[in-house]
C-alpha positions in Angstrom: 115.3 101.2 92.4 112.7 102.8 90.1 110.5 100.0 90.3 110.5 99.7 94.3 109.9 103.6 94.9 107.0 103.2 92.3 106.0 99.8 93.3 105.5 100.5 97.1 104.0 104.0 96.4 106.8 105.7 98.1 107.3 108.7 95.8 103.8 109.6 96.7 105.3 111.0 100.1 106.1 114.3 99.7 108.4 114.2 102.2 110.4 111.7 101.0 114.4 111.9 101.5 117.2 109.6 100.4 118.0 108.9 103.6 114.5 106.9 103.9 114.9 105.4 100.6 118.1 104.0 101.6 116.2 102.5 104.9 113.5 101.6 103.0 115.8 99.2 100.3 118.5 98.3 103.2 120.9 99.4 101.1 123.9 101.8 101.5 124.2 105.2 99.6 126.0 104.0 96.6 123.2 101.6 94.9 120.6 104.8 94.9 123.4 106.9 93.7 124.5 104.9 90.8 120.4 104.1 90.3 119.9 107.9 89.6 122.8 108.6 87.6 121.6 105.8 85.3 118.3 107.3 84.9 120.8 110.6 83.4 119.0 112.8 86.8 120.9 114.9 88.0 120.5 114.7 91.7 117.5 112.6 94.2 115.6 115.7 94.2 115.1 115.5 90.2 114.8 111.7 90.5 111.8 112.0 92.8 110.3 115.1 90.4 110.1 112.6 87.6 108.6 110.1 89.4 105.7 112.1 90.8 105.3 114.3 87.1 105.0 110.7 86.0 102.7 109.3 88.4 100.5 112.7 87.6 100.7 111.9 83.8 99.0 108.5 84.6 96.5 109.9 86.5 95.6 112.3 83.9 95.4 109.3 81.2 93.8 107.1 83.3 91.2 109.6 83.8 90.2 110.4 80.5 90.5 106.9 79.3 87.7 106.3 81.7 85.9 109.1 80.9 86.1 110.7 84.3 86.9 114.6 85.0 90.5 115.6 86.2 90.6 117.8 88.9 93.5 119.1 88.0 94.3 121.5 91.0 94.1 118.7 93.6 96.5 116.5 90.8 99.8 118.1 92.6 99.2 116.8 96.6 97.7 112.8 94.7 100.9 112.8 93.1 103.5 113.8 95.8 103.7 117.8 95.6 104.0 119.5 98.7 102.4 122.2 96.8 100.5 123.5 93.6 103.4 126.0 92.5 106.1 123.8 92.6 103.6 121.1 90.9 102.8 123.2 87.7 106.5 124.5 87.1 107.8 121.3 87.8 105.4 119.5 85.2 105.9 121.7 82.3 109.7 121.9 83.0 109.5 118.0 82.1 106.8 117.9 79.5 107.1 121.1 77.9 103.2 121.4 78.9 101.1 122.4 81.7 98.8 119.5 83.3 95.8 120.8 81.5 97.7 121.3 77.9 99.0 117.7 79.0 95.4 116.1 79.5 94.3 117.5 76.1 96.8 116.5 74.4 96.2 112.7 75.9 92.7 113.2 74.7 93.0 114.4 71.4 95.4 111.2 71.0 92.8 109.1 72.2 90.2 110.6 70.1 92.0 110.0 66.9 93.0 106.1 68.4 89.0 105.7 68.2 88.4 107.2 64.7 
């Protein structure tokens, strides 16, 4: 199921609801349920908030492996957020680190890649 929400873009819809996830897989409610219980999340809500903190963690690498600039207070709505509050605490309850620490710390490992 992972592959499919990520695949087709879908968890970039900030209004997306199990009920449309179920539509959009033709599926009943049990496959998605057993889906995030194997991924150990606790509930769709916390399924979806991984996906989009890990679509926003690509971004951010992406970004400086290319050398371009992060904006990082537009980085919540690209990556499914409704909104920049919920984005930030979200983020660091999952990395331990805000988007910014994040993106420095992807750098710094990229810097000492190249050395």
């Amino acid at each position: 199921m992972y592959k499919i929400i990520d695949n087709q873009k879908l968890c970039l819809n900030p209004d997306l609801n199990l009920q449309e996830v179920i539509k959009f897989l033709g599926t009943n409610k049990k496959y998605p349920y057993q889906a995030i219980n194997s991924s150990n999340d606790d509930n769709f809500s916390s399924f979806i908030n991984r996906n989009w903190v890990n679509h926003a963690k690509q971004i951010i690498q992406k970004g400086i492996q290319q050398h371009k600039g992060i904006n990082i207070p537009e980085l919540f709505s690209v990556s499914g957020f409704n909104n920049p509050t919920s984005f930030f605490r979200i983020f660091k309850s999952m990395t331990g680190l805000t988007p910014k620490e994040y993106a420095a710390e992807v750098a710094w490992s990229i810097e000492l890649r190249n050395q």
